[in-house]
Each structure stands twice: as C-alpha cells, then as structure tokens.
C-alpha positions as a printed Julia matrix, in Angstrom:
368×3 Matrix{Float64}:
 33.06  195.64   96.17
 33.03  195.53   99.72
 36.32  194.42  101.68
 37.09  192.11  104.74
 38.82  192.61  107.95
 42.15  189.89  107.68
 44.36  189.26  110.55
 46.78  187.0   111.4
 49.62  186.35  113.69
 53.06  184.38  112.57
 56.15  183.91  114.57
 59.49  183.93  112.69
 63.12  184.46  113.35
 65.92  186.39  111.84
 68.71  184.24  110.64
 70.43  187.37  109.98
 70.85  188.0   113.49
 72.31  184.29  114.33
 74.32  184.14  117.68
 76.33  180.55  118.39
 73.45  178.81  116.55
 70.08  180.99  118.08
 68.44  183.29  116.52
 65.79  185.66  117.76
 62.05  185.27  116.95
 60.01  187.9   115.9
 56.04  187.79  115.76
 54.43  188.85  112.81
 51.17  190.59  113.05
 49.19  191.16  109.47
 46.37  193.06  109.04
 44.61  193.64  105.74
 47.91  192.58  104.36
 49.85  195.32  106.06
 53.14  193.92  108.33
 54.07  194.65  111.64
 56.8   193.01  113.73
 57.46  192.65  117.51
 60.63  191.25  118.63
 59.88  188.78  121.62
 63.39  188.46  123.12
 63.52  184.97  122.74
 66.25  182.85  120.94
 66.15  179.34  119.48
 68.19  176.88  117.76
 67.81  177.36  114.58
 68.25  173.03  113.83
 65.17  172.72  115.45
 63.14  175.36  114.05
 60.17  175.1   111.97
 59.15  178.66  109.99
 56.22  177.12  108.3
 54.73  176.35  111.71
 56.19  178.86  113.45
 57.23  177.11  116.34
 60.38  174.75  117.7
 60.08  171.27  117.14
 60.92  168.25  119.26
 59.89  167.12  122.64
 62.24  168.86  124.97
 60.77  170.56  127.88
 62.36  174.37  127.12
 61.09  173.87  123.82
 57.73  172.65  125.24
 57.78  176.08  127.53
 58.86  178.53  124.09
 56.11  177.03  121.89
 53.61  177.94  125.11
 54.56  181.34  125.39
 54.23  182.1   121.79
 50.91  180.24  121.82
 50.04  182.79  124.56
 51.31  185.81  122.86
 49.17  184.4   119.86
 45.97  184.63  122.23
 47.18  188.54  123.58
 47.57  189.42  119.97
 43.98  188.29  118.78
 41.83  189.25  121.95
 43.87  192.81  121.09
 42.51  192.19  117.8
 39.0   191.69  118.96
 38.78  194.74  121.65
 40.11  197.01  118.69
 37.38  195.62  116.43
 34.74  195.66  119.04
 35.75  199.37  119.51
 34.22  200.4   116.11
 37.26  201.95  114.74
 39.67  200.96  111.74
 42.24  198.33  113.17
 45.76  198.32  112.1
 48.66  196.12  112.49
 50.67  198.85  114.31
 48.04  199.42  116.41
 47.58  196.15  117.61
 51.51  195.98  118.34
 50.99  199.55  120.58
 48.02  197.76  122.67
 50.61  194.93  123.15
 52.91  197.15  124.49
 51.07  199.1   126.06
 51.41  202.18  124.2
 47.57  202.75  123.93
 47.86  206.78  123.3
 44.95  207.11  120.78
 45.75  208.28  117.17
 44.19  211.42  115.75
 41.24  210.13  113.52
 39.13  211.96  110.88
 36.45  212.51  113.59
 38.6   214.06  116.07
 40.01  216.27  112.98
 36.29  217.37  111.92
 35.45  218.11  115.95
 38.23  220.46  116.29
 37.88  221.7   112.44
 34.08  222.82  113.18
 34.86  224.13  116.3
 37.9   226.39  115.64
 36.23  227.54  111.79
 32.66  228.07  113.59
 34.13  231.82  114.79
 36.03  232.48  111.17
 33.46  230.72  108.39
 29.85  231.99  107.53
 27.52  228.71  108.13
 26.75  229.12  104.29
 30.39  227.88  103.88
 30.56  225.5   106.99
 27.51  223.78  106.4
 29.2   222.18  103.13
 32.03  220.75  105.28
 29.68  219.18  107.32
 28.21  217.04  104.1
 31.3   216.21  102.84
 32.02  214.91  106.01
 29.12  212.96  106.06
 30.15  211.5   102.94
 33.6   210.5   104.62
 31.52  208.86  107.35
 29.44  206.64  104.53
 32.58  205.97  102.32
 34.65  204.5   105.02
 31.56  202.86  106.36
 31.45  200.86  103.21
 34.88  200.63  102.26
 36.16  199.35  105.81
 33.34  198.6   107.33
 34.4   200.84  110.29
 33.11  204.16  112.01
 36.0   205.88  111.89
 39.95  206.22  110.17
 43.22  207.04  111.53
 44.54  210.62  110.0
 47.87  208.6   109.58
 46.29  205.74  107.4
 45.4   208.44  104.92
 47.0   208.18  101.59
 46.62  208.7    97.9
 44.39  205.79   97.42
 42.19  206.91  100.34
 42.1   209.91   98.41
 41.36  208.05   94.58
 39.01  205.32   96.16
 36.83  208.45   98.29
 37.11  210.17   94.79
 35.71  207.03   92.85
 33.12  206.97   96.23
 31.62  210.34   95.31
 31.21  209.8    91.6
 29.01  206.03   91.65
 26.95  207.55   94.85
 23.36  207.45   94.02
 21.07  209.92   96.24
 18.33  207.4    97.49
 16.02  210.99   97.0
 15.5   213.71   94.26
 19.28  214.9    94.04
 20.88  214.16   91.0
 24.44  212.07   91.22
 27.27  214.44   91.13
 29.2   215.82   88.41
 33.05  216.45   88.14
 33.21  219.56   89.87
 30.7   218.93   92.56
 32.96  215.99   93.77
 36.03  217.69   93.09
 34.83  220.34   96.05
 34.21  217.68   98.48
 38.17  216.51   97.6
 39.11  220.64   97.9
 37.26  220.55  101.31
 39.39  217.05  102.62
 42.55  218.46  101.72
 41.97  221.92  103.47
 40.75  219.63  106.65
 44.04  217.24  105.85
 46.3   220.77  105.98
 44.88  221.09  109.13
 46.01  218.27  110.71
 49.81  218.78  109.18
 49.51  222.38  110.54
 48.36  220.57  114.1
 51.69  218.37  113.6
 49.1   215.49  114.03
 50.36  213.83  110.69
 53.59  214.4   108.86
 53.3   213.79  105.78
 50.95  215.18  103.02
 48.6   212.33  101.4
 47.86  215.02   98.52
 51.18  215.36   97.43
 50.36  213.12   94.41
 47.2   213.95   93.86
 45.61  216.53   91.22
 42.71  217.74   91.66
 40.79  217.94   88.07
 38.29  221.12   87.8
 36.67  221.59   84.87
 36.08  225.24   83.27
 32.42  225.77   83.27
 30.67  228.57   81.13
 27.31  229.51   81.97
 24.73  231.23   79.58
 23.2   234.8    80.91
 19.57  235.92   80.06
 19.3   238.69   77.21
 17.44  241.69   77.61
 14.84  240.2    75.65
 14.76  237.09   77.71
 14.86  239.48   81.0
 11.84  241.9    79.93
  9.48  238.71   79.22
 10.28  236.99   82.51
  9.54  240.6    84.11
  6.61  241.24   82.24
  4.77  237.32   82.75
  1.69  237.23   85.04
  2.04  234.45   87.16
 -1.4   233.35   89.38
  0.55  231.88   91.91
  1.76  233.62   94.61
  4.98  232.17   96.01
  6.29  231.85   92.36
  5.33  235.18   91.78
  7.87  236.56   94.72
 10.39  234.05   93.65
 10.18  235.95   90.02
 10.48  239.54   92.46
 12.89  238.41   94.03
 15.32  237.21   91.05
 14.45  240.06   88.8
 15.68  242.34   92.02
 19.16  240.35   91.92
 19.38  241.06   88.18
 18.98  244.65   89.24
 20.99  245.03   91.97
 24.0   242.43   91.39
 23.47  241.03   94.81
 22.71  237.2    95.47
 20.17  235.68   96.66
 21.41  235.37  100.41
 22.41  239.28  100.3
 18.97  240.48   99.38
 16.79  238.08  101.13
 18.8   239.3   104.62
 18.67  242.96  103.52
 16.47  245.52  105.9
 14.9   248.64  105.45
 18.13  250.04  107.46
 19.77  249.16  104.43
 17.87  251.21  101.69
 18.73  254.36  101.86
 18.02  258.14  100.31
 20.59  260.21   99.56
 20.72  263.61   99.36
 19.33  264.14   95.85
 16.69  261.66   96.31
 18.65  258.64   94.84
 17.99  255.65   96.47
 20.84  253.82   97.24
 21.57  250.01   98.89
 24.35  249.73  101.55
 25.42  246.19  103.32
 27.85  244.13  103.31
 27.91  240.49  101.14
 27.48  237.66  103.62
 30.66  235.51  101.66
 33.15  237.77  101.85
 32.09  240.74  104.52
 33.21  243.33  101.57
 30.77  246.69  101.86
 28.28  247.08   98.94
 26.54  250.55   97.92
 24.88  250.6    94.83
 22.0   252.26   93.48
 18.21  251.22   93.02
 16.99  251.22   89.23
 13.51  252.18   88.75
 12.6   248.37   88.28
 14.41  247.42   91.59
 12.37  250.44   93.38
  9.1   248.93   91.88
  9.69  246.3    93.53
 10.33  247.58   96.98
  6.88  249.02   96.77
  5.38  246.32   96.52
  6.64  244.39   99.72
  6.77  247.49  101.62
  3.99  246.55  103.6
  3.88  242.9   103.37
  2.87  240.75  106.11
  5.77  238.35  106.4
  8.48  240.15  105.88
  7.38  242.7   108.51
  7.69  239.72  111.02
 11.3   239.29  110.31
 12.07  243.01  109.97
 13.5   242.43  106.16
 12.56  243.41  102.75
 11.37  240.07  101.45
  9.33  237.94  103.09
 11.86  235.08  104.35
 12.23  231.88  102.42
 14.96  229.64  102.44
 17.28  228.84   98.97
 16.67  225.61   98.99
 12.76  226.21   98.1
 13.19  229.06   95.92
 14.78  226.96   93.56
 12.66  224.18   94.08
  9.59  226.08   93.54
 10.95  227.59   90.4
 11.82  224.07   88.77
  8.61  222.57   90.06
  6.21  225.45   89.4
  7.94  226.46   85.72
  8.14  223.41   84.94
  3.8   222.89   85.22
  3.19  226.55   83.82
  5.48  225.09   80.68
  3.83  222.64   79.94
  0.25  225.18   79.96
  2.33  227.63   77.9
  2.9   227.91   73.88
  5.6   230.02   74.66
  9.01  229.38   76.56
  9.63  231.6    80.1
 13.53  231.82   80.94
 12.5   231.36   84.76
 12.49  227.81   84.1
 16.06  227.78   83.82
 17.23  230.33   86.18
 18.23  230.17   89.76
 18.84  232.59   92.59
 22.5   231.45   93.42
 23.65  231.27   96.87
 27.27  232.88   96.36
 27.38  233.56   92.39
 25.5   236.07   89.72
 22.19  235.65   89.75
 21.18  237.01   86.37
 22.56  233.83   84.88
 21.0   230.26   83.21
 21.45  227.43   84.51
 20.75  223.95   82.99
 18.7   221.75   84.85
C-alpha cells in the first residue's frame, strides 16, 4: 500500500511554563505523524486562549498583531514544506524546523553514503563483489521510491522498520523480466550488504546509533547435491552438435578438474600453465575473490582439454585459455540449450542442472 506525504502546522502553549497568567506558545510542526516543536518567544494570556484553534481570541489589537504573526509563521512553515518537497528528497518535521531556523546543513542521505561507499571500496573490492552493492542499491532506490514516494532518505531516519518494511520490499518484488522472485537467502544478502553500508556511516560518525541493533538477520543452511562419477563421465562423454554449448560443457568439466571457478579459469593465460621439471603440468594464479595463490596440477582430462583450445581463434584475441564469455550466458546457454536437447533425449544429461559458479565449487547441482 502506498503512503501519503501529511503535514501540518499547530500552535500551542505550555501551561506548565505559566508566568503571572502567560504562557509561551510553541508551534507544532507534524509530518507523517512525527512531532516537532519550535518555541516562538511569544506569551499570552492564557483566559483568552483558544488551543483548538490555536490562536488568542477577542478583538484587541495585540491580540489582532499575535494571531498575524503566527498566521505568518504558518505560511514560512508550509512554503518550507513545499521547497523541501519540491527538492525530491524525504521531508521531515525536524527538517522543516532547521530550514526555519536557518540551520540548512544537509543531512547525510543513503545516496551520499553509496557515493562515498563505491568510491572508497572501488580500490579494496573486486567488481565481482561491488557490482552486487550496486543492485542492492538500486533496490533501495525503488523501495523508497514506492514506500515514500521520494528519491532519496536521510541516514538518520533509518530504523528497524526501514529495515523490516525494505526486507518485506525484497521478498513481494516481481522481476518485470526472466529472473525469478527471490528466495530467503538472496534477500537476506541485500540486508547483509545495507548493514555493512549502515556500519559505514557509524564508522563516518555520520549517524549514532545502530538501526540493526534489533534486527536478525535469518540465513537459511542450504545443502547442495554434487555430480557422481557416474553422472560426471556421461556429461564428459555426450556429443553435443552445438558449438557454444559444447565449450560451456569444456569449460565446466575443466572446473571439476581443476577446483577453480568459473571466473578463475575463464581469466587464466597460457603464462599460467606451466611444466615443471618432470614434465607435470601444473596451474599457478591467484583466485580473483580472495587474491590467495593457487598451484595445482592438470589431470589428463583437464590437459585434453587444453589441447583443444590451444589454437582457438577467440581466445587467442584475448590472450587466455578459453575463448571469453561472460557468466551470465554460460549459464543461460546451459538452461536454455539443455533444456531443448532434453526434451530430444530418452536419457537425462546432469548439465541441465549444473552451473559454473561465480565464487563457489563448480562440480556441484544446482536446482533450477
């Protein structure tokens, strides 16, 4: 359900604060039911005040002259209101009373966080790992979009039913393409990825207190099905007529091999394969996630396969092993392609369920 922008202005006084028979008024600014208060410095007699009004009543000419200004501090108040609003970003009562005052120092939003976030984490975080903060933050963008119908939110405004409502967000967002909706652990991640950007901000001293404090994040233990041998040795020994599926099958059988993942072997080089001194050929690189050094050795199968593309075409453009191809379209050429070849098949081929991961094992299922 979509909500509205409310604001309002009322003037009050506090009795509590009585003088000889004045009391001071106070005007009380409300926005999406949220209070602020701004003492005016002006004191009436409290016999000829009228609270559900707002204002003094009778006909004398000082009361005439306090019932004007507060009329005009009414008007300051809402064209505040409407600048703020006109501004794009998410108004607040507080705000509103620091445009009145002139305290107009702007308050760290989510944007600014995610500006300096990408900048500083560009130089420490593989863009395999950064890209993914960059759709969660697009999902920030479209959840306060429809939630508050504003382009951007205040870091201090962010509390645990931000948190729950971007939570409840994630899981009722329907992809308008192919994508499935997300499951429990896909939009716990994008949660995982707020708070680290939230720590941030604490660690920046631009909020002080921790929105997450409440909150538990729920993951839930997944176990994942390998191939068998048996399963393995089919998939290897399958014919397949079409080309690009046919290097998608070389290139996960190689991962089963070797134990690296699909971004590790479709960035590896010829500098990387190596002989040793009793003709062992050996892989050394480093994985992309973690910069750790790798040196393994090449099983016969893996070696077959290194044959093959020795000489091929496109990968001698890039200077790498395999010809290039992004993960994206390995995996969906293998659910596309698999998926027809099936359906012409009496027999079932494990490809159809397996997927070169990005940063996990490779020689794994996966369900569809």
């Amino acid at each position: 359900m979509k909500t509205s922008q409310s604001f309002g202005v009322h003037f009050t006084i506090r009795a509590d604060k009585e003088k000889e028979g004045n009391a001071p008024v106070y005007a009380c600014i409300t926005v999406n039911k949220k209070r602020c208060y701004i003492a005016l410095k002006q004191f009436v007699d409290l016999n000829f005040w009228d609270n559900t009004k707002g204002a003094l009543k009778g006909t004398r000419e000082e009361f005439k002259q306090i019932n004007k200004y507060l009329q005009d501090v009414r008007l300051t108040l809402g064209g505040i209101y409407q600048q703020l609003m006109l501004s794009g970003k998410r108004v607040t009562a507080q705000s509103v009373k620091d445009h009145f005052f002139g305290n107009i120092e702007e308050a760290q939003t989510l944007t600014s966080l995610f500006e300096y976030h990408n900048e500083t984490a560009s130089s420490t975080l593989k863009w395999s790992t950064l890209k993914h903060y960059y759709v969660t933050q697009r999902y920030l963008i479209k959840f306060i979009q429809k939630k508050f119908r504003a382009v951007d939110f205040f870091l201090t405004d962010i509390d645990y039913k931000f948190i729950f409502d971007f939570e409840t967000f994630l899981r009722n967002h329907k992809p308008l393409d192919h994508q499935k909706p997300m499951n429990n652990n896909g939009v716990m991640k994008h949660i995982i990825r707020l708070k680290k950007m939230v720590h941030l901000a604490m660690r920046l001293e631009w909020i002080t207190k921790d929105p997450f404090m409440n909150y538990k994040l729920r993951i839930e233990k997944v176990n994942r099905e390998h191939l068998s041998d048996t399963e393995l040795a089919k998939l290897e020994s399958k014919v397949f007529e079409i080309a690009r599926i046919d290097m998608i099958r070389d290139l996960f059988v190689f991962c089963c091999y070797t134990g690296l993942t699909y971004v590790d072997v479709i960035n590896l080089t010829h500098d990387n394969i190596v002989e040793a001194s009793d003709g062992e050929v050996w892989i050394r690189t480093c994985r992309q996630k973690t910069d750790s050094p790798v040196t393994t050795p090449l099983l016969p199968k893996a070696i077959e396969i290194l044959k093959k593309y020795k000489h091929n075409p496109r990968a001698a453009v890039t200077g790498t092993v395999f010809p290039m191809i992004s993960n994206q379209k390995v995996n969906a050429y293998l659910k596309r392609d698999c998926r027809d070849l099936q359906h012409q098949e009496k027999h079932h081929l494990p490809l159809g369920k397996a997927y070169l991961c990005n940063n996990g094992d490779p020689f794994q299922w996966r369900s569809d």
